[in-house]
N, C-alpha and C positions, 0 to 999 in steps of 0.2 A: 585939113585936120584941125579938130580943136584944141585950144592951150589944154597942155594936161592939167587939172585941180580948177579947171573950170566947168560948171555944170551947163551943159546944154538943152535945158527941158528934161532933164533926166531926175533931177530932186536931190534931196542932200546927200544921197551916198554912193548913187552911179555916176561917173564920170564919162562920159562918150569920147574917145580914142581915135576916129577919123568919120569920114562920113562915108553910108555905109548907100548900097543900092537898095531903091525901094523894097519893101519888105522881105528883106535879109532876113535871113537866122540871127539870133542872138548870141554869142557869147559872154557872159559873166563873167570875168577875172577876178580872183580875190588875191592881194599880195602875200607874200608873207611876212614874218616880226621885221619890225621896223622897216618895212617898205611902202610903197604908195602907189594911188592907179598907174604917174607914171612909167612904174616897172613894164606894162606891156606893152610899150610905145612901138617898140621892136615885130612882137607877134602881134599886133594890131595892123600893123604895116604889112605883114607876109598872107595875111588875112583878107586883106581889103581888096575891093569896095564885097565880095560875093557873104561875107558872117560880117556882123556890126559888132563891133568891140565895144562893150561896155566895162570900166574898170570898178570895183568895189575903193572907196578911198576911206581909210579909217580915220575916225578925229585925231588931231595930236599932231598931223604931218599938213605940211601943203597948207591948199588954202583955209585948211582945220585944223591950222597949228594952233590955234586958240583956244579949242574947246580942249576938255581934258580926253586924254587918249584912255580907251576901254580897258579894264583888267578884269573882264569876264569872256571867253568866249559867246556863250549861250543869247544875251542878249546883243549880240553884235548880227549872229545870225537869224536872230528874229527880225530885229530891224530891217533887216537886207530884204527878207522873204517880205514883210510888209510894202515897201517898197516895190518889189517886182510883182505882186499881185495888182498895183498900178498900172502896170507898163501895157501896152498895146500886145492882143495875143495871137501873138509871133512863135514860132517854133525856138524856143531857147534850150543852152545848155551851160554848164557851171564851171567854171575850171578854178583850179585851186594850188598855189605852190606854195609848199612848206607847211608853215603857218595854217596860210590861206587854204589849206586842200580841208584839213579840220572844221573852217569856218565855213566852206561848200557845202561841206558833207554833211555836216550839221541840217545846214537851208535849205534841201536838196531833203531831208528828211521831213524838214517842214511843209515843206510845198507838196508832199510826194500824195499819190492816194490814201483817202481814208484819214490824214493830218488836214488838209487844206480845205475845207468847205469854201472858200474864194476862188480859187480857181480849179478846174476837174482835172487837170494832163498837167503834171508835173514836169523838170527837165526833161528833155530828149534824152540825155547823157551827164553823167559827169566825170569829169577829168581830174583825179587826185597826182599831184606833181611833187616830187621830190621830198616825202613821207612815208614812213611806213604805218602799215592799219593800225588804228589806235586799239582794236580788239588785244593787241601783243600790250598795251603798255604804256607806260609816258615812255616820249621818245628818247633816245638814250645824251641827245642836245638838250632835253629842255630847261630843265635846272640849272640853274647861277646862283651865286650866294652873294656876291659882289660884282661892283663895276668892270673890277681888273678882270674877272673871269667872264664878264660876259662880253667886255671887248677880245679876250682871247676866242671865245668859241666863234663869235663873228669873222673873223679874221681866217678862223678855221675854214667856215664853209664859203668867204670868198664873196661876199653877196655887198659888199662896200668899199667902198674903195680907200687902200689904206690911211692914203692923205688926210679922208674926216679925223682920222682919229689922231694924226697928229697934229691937229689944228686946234686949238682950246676954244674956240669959238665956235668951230664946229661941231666939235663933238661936245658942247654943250644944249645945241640943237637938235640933235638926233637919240643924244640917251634918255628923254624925258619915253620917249613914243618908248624905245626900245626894252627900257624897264616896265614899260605897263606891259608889251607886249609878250614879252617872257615872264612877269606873274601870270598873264591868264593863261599863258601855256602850263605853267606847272600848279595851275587850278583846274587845269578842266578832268573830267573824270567823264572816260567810257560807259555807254547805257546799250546793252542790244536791242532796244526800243527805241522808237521806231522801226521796226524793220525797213531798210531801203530796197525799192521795186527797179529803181530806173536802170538802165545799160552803165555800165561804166568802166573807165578807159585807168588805167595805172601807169604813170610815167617817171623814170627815173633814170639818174645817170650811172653808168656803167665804173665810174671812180667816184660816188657821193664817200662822202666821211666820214657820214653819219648814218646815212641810211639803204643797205645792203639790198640787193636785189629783191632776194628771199622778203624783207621782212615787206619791201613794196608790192610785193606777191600776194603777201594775204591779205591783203582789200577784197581778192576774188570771195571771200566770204563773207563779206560784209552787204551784199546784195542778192537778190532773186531775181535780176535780170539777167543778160548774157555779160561778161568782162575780158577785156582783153593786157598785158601786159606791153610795155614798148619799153625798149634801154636804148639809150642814149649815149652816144661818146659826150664824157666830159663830167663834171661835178657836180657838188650841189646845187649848182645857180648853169646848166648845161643849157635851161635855155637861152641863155646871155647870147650865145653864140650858134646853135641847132635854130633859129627861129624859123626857118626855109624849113628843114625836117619837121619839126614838131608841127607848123600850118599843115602841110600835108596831110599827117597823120587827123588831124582835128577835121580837115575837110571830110576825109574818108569816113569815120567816124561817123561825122555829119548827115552824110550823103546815107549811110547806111541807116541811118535811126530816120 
């Protein structure tokens, strides 16, 4: 398996997750606010060697703690789509938790028919996780006004582990990414343009705190393919723990597109 936040021929913004059997499907990972490719280390593992796990790793964390971390959505998921029209063509699909399901969904519109003159066949699928459809709204987490409050709502959904934040050293490391990553949340603003074509799959947990079955449900209209819904025991971050479940489901999925 490769060090997570090292690039493997992949280019500056996929990270490659393990090694995968010759020409594998693709999966896409995008983290969400303040996380990094290596969040999927787990489902890249339940995954392997039959999909290749490729992670999205935003600047500002990891081995891009240097550059300055993004507070736009929009150009984060052009970058990404520029990059995977690169890539060797492989049957791919996009998954996205939190955050990350926004900046899928986005790419996933880029690349789709009719947007992409680069490539003709857009994802196979994409996988929106532990969000609900930005059609309803900014999410009812996205907004923070200060530090205190955006270490409380993290702490809310469970996705860090509390020690950072009792560490002053550490949680000086990780609020830099985490304040960019919560402006571009409460900058981005819903378009029903592009319309999205591709299959796609809604995952969420059955106790999120934020984001309610129902409101993961209406993604079903955010596409003109077919869509399926899956709930999950567990919370915001459910697949910490579900990573055995959730591969399943992604194979299936898979196997069906």
């Amino acid at each position: 398996m490769a060090t997570p936040g090292t690039s493997t021929g992949t280019g500056s913004w996929l990270r490659r997750l393990h090694t995968p059997l010759p020409d594998a499907p693709q999966l896409i990972c995008f983290p969400h606010a303040g996380g990094a490719a290596s969040a999927f280390i787990a489902l890249a593992r339940a995954l392997a060697p039959e999909i290749e796990v490729l992670a999205v790793q935003y600047p500002g964390r990891q081995d891009r703690r240097l550059e300055p971390a993004a507070t736009r959505l929009g150009p984060v998921a052009e970058a990404v789509a520029a990059e995977l029209r690169l890539q060797a063509g492989r049957p791919y699909a996009l998954f996205g938790h939190s955050m990350g399901a926004l900046v899928a969904y986005e790419t996933a519109r880029l690349l789709g028919p009719g947007q992409d003159q680069h490539r003709h066949q857009g994802p196979a699928r994409l996988f929106v996780s532990g969000r609900g459809a930005p059609s309803l709204g900014p999410g009812r987490a996205d907004r923070v006004s200060n530090d205190a409050e955006l270490i409380a709502r993290i702490r809310l959904l469970g996705g860090t582990s509390g020690a950072v934040f009792d560490d002053p050293e550490l949680l000086e490391m990780v609020l830099p990414a985490l304040r960019a990553d919560y402006r571009a949340l409460s900058g981005y603003h819903w378009s029903a343009q592009p319309q999205l074509h591709c299959p796609l799959t809604a995952l969420v947990g059955d106790a999120d705190p934020v984001v309610p079955v129902e409101e993961a449900g209406a993604w079903r209209g955010l596409t003109t393919g077919p869509t399926e819904l899956e709930v999950f025991p567990g919370g915001h971050f459910y697949l910490d723990t579900a990573a055995d479940q959730l591969a399943k489901v992604i194979r299936t999925a898979l196997q069906s597109a």
